[in-house]
C-alpha positions as CSV (number, residue, x, y, z in Angstrom):
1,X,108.2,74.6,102.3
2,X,108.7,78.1,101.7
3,X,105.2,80.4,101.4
4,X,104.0,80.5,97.9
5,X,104.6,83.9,96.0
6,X,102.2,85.2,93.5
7,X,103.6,85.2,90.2
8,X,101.1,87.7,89.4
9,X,103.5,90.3,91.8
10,X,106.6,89.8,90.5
11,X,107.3,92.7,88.1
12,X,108.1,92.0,84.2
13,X,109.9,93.4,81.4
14,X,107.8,93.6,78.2
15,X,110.1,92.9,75.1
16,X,109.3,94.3,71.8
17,X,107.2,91.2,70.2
18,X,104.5,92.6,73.2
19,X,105.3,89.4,75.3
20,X,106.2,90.2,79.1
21,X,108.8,88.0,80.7
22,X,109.4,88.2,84.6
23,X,112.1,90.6,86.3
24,X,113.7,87.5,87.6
25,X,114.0,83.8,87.0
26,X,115.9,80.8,88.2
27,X,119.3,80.0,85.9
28,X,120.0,76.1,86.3
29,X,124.0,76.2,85.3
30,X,125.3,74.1,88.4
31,X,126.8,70.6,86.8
32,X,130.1,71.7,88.4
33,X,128.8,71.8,91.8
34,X,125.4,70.0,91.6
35,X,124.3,66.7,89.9
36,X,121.1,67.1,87.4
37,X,118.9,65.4,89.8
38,X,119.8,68.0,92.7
39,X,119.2,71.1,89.7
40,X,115.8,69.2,88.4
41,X,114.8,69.2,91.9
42,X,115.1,73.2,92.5
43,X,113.5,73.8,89.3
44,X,110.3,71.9,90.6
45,X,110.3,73.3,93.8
46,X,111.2,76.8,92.2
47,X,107.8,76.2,90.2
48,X,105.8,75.5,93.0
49,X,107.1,78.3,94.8
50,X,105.9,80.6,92.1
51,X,108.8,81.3,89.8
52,X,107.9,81.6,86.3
53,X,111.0,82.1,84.3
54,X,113.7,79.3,83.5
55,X,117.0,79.6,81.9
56,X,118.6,76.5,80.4
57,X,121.0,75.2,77.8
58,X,122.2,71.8,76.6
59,X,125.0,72.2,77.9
60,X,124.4,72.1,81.1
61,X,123.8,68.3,80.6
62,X,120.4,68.5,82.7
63,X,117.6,69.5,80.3
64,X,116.1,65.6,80.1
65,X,115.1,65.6,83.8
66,X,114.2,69.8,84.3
67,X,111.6,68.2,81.1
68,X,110.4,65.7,83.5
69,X,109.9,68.4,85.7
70,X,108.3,71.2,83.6
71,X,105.9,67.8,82.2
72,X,105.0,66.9,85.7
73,X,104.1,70.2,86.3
74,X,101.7,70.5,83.5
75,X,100.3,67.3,84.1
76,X,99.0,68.1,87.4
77,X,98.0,71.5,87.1
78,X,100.5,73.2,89.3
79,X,101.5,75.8,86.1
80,X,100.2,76.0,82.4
81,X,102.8,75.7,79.5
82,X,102.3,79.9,78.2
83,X,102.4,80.9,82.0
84,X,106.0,80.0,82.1
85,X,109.1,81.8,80.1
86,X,111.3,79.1,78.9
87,X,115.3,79.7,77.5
88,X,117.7,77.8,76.2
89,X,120.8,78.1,73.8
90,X,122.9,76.2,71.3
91,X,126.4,75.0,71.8
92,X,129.1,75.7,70.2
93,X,129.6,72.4,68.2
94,X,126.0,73.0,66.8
95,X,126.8,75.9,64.2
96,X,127.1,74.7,61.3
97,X,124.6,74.7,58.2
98,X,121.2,72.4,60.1
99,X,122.6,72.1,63.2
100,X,121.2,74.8,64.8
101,X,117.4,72.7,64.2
102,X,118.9,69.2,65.0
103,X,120.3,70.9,68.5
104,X,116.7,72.3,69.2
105,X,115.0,69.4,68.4
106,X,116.7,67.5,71.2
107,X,116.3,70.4,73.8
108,X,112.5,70.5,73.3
109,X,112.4,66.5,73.2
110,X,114.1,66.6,76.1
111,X,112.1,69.5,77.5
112,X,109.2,67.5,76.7
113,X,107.8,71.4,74.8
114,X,106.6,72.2,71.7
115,X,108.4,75.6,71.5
116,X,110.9,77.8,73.8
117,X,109.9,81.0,74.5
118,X,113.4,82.4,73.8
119,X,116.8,80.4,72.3
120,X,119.8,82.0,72.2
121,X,123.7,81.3,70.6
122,X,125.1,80.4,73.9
123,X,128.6,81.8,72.4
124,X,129.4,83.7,69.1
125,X,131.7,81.5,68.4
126,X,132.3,77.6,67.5
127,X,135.1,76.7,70.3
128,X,133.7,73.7,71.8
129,X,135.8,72.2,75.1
130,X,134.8,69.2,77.2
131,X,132.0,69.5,79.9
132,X,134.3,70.1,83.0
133,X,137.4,71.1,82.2
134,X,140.5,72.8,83.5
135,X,141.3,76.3,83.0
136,X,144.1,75.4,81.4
137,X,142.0,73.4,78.4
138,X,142.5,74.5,74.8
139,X,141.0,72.7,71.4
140,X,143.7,73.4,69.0
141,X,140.4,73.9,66.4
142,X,139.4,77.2,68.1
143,X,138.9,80.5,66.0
144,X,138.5,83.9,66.6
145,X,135.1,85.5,66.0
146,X,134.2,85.7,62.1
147,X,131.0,88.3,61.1
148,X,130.2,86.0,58.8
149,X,130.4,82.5,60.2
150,X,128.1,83.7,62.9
151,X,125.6,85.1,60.7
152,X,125.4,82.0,58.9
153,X,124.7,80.2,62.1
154,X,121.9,83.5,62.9
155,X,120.2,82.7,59.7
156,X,119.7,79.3,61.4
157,X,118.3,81.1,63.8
158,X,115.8,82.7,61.8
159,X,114.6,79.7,60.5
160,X,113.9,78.4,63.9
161,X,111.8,81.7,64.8
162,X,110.2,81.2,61.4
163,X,108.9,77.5,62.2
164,X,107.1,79.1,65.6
165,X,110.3,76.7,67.3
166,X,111.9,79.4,69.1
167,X,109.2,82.6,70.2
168,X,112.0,85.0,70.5
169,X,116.1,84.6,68.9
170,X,119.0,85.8,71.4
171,X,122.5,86.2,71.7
172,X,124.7,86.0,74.1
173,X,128.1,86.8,75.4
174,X,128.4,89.5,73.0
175,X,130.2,92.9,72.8
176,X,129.3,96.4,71.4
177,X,132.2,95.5,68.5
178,X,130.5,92.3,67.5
179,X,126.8,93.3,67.7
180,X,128.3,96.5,65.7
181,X,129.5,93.8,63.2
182,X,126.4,91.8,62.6
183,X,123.4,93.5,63.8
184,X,122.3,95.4,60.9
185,X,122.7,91.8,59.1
186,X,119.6,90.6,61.1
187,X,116.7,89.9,59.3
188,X,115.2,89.1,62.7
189,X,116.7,91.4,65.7
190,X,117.8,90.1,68.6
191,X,115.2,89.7,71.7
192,X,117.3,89.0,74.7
193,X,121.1,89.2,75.6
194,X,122.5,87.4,78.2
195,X,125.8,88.6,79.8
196,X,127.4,88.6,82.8
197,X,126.2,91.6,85.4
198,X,127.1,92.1,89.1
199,X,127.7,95.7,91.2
200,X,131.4,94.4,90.5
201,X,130.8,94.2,86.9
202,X,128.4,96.5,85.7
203,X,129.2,96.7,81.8
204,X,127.6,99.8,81.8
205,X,128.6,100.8,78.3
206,X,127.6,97.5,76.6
207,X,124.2,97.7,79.3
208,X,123.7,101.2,77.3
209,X,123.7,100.1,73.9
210,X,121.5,97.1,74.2
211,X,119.0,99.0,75.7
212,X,119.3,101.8,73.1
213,X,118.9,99.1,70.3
214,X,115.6,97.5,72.2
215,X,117.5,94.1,73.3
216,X,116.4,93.4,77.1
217,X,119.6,92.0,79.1
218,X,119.5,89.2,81.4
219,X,122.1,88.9,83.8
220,X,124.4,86.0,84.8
221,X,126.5,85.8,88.0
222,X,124.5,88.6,89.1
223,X,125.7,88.3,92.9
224,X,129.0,87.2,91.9
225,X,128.6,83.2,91.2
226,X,130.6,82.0,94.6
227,X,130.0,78.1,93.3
228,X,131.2,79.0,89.4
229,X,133.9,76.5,88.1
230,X,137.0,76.5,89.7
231,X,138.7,77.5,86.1
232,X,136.8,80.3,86.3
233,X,137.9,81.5,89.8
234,X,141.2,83.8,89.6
235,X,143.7,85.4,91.8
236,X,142.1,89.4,92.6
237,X,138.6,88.4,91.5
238,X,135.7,90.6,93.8
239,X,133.3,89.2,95.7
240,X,130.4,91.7,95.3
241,X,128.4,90.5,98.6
242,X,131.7,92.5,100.4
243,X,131.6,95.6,98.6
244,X,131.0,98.0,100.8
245,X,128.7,99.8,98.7
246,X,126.3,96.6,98.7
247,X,126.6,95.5,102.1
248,X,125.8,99.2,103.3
249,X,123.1,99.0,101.6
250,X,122.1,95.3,102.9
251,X,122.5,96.6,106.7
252,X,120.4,99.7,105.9
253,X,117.4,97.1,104.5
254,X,118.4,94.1,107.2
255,X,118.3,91.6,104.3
256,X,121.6,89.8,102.9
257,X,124.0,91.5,100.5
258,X,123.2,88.9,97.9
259,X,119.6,90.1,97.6
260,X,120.6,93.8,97.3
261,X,122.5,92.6,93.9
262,X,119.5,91.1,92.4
263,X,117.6,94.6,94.1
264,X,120.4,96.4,92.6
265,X,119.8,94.8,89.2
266,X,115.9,94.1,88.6
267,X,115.9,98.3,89.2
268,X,118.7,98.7,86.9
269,X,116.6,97.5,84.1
270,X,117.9,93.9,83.7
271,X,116.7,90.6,84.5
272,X,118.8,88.6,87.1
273,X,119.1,84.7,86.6
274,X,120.5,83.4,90.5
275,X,120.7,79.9,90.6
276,X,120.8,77.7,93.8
277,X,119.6,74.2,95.0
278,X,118.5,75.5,98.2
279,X,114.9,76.5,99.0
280,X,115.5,78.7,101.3
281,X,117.8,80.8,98.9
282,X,115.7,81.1,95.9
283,X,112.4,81.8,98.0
284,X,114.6,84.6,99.4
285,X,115.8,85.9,95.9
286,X,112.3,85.8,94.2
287,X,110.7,88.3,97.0
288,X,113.3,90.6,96.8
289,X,112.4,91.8,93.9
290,X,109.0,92.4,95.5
291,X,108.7,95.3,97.3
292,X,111.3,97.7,99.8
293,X,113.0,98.9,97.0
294,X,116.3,100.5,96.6
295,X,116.5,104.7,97.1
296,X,118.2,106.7,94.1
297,X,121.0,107.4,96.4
298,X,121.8,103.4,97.4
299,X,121.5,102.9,93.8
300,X,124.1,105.6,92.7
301,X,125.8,104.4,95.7
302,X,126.1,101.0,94.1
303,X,126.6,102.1,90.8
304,X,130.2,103.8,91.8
305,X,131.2,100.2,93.1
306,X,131.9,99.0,89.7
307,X,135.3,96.7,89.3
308,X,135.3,95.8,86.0
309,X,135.9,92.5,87.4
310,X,134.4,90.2,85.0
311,X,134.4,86.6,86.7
312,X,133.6,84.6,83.4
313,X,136.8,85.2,81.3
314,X,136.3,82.2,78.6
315,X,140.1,81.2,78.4
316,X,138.7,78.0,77.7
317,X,137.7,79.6,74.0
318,X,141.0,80.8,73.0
319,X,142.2,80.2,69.7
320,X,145.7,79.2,68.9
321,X,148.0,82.6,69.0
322,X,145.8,84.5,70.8
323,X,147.3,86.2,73.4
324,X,144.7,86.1,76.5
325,X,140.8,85.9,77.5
326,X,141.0,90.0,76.2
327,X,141.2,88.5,73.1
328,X,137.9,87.1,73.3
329,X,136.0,90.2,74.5
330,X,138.0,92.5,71.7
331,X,139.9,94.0,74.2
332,X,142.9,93.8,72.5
333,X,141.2,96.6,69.4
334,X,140.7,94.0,67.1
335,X,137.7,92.1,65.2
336,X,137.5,90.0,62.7
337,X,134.6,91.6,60.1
């Protein structure tokens, strides 16, 4: 086994409610590639290891056995329950008026918690489509995002924070156009935002304004996904460990370009989310972000590598006459209030 890292090292991000969440944390999206037994697995040796923070989602179809995990973990004193920063999110299908509580209660039962530490609307929009499915999927029920249909699945929300369920309410996949359309609607503001963020995909005007409006982002893909779903692979998409901004870098540090993303991003400001079964590669990613760290010039450096290649394009979401993934990121200059 890979030598233990002190949690207490690893820096954190404190978020406006005062709590600190750490810099880094293991995401555990890998049903494509890996089964829920292999995922469970790395979460319990990621624990061990000294990782602290956990993303997950229902979704994912693995949340029963990671609870095993987190449960086993408590019980024999290896980590206490408020030393560790739980997530997870709501599908799509559960938006509706109640749903949002029924969908909770079976993550934390299957969690085997009391509370998350942070639960976020996985998408800001009901299109639902079948756990592994082609690109080319569509559910003929899809709509485009409505201001108002997703605040009435935030007020859910609320009442979720309210009952002590949820510590901290999040969104996710957003844009500045849709936050611009429902944030000042938010009783409760939110925390977190998760989106995707790589050297090939910066987002640095959507980065901006969360950070200017106190919401902390994590980042997904943040060193390009190589083992995302096949329908989200597409002809032209960069792979960021061979920009040769990052792997400059890399060389000039001696460590792989994958570890200069999540270097890259844990200085940037955001909270990186790599996931992988293998021990050796998330002991490697969680002491990267401890210690040798990037100069000002590497990181302008990298900063001027941006793409605007965004690897997670959605399709799968598209409503009926819509005219491409832009659509879904109001790329094409219109949003429905």
């Amino acid at each position: 086994m890979a030598d233990k890292i002190d949690p207490a090292k690893v820096p954190s991000v404190k978020l406006p409610s005062g709590t600190k969440i750490p810099c880094i944390g293991m995401g555990t999206f890998g049903s494509d590639r890996y089964s829920p037994d292999e995922v469970s697995a790395a979460v319990g040796g990621a624990i061990r290891l000294g990782y602290r923070l956990f993303d997950c989602a229902s979704v994912y179809g693995n949340e029963d056995l990671i609870g095993e995990v987190f449960d086993d973990a408590f019980k024999s004193g290896v980590v206490k329950r408020e030393e560790l920063f739980i997530t997870s999110k709501v599908w799509n299908d559960m938006h509706a008026r109640g749903d949002v509580l029924l969908a909770l209660a079976k993550t934390l039962r299957d969690l085997k918690l009391d509370y998350v530490d942070a639960y976020f609307v996985h998408w800001p929009f009901p299109n639902y489509h079948a756990p592994h499915c082609d690109g080319d999927a569509r559910n003929p029920d899809s709509v485009p995002f409505s201001a108002d249909q997703f605040m009435r699945t935030w007020e859910e929300m609320e009442k979720i924070h309210r009952l002590g369920l949820a510590k901290h309410i999040c969104m996710s996949n957003m844009t500045i156009p849709k936050f611009d359309a429902v944030l000042s609607r938010c009783k409760v503001k939110p925390a977190l935002i998760e989106m995707e963020l790589h050297p090939a995909f910066q987002q640095s005007e959507l980065f901006d304004y969360c950070v200017k409006h106190n919401i902390t982002p994590i980042g997904y893909c943040p060193i390009g996904s190589p083992n995302r779903p096949d329908r989200d692979k597409t002809p032209g998409d960069v792979i960021d460990t061979e920009l040769p901004e990052v792997a400059a870098v890399a060389k000039a540090h001696n460590i792989h370009p994958a570890l200069v993303c999540l270097k890259w991003q844990v200085q940037r400001g955001s909270i990186p989310i790599p996931f992988s079964v293998h021990e050796k590669n998330y002991a490697s990613n969680l002491a990267a972000v401890i210690g040798d760290p990037l100069t000002d010039a590497e990181m302008a450096s990298i900063a001027k590598a941006d793409k605007n290649c965004r690897l997670v394009k959605g399709q799968v979401f598209l409503w009926p006459g819509a005219k491409g993934w832009e659509d879904l990121w109001d790329l094409d200059g219109t949003i429905t209030k």
